[in-house]
Every structure is written in structure tokens, then in C-alpha cells.
C-alpha positions in Angstrom: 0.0 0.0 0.0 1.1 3.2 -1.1 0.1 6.7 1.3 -2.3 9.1 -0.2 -1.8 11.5 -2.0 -4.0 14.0 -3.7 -1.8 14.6 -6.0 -1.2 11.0 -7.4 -3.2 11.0 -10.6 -4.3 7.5 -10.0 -6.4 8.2 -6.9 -10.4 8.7 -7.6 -11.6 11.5 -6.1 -14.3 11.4 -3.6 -17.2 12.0 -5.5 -16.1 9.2 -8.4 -15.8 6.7 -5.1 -19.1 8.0 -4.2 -21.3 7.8 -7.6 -19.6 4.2 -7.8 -20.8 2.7 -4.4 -25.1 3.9 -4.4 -26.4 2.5 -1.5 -29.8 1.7 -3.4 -32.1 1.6 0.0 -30.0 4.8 1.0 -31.1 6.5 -2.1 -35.2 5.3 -2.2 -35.3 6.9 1.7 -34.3 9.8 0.2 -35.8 10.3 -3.1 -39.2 9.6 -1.3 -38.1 12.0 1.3 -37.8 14.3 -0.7 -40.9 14.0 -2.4 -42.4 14.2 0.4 -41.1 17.8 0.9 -42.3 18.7 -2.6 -45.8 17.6 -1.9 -45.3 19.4 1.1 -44.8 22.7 -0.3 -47.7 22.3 -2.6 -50.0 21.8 -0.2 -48.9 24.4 1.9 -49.1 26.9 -1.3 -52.5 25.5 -2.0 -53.6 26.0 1.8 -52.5 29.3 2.0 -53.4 30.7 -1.7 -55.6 33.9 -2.6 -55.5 32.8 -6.6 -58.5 30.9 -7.7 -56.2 29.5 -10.4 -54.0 28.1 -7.1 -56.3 27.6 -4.5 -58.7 25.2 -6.4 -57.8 24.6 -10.1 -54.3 23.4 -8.7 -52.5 25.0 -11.6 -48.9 25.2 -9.7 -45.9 23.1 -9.7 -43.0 22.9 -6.8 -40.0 21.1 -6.9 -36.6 20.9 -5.2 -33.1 21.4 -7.4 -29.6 20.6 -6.4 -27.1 23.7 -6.2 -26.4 23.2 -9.8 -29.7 23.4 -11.2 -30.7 19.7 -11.4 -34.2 18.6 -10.6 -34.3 16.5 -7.6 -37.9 15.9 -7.4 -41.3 17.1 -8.4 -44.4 17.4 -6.8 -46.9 15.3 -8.7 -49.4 18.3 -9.4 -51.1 18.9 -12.6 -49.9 22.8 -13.5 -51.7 24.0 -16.7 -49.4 26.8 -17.3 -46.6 24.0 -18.6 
């Protein structure tokens, strides 16, 4: 065994090591968590709405993005102004 090095161009960095070992339950727990959240939001939007076009036609969406602008999930709402 050789030390570490980040400098040795033949060590992976943390996030290759990462995206190779998914822990597949790990990832469900959170996707459904995070869901959760979105549905979450909608509600809470819906609850507290003045706009007809919110408050009982439902036409709103809400989702959660990562830092880099990737969706992560989406509420399962049916928004007409997509």
C-alpha cells in the first residue's frame, strides 16, 4: 500500500468513489423524502393561496433542485401553465 496523495493521478476523487458505491435503499429513503417535501410545499401553497387558479384549479408546480440546477424531485401536481 502506497500513502495518499492527492496529488497521485491514480487516486479517484471522492465524489467518483461516491457515484460508484449507491447504497440503493440509502437513495429510495431519500428520493421519497424528498418528495415528500415537494408535496409538502404544494400543499402548503394550495392552503394558504388567494388565486382561484391556485387555491382550487391546482395549476402550480413545486420542486426541489440541487445547487447546480438539477431537478431532484417534483411534486406530482397537474400545472396547466406548462
Amino acid at each position: 500500500l502506497k500513502p495518499f496523495s492527492a496529488n497521485d493521478k491514480d487516486t479517484e476523487s471522492a465524489a467518483e468513489v461516491a457515484a460508484e458505491e449507491v447504497d440503493v435503499v440509502q437513495l429510495s429513503i431519500f428520493n421519497n423524502r424528498f418528495m415528500g417535501i415537494a408535496e409538502q410545499m404544494g400543499r402548503a401553497l394550495q392552503r394558504t393561496a388567494i388565486s382561484t387558479n391556485i387555491k382550487e384549479r391546482l395549476d402550480f408546480s413545486c420542486a426541489i433542485f440541487d445547487p447546480e440546477g438539477g431537478l431532484v424531485a417534483n411534486a406530482p401536481h397537474v400545472p396547466v401553465h406548462l
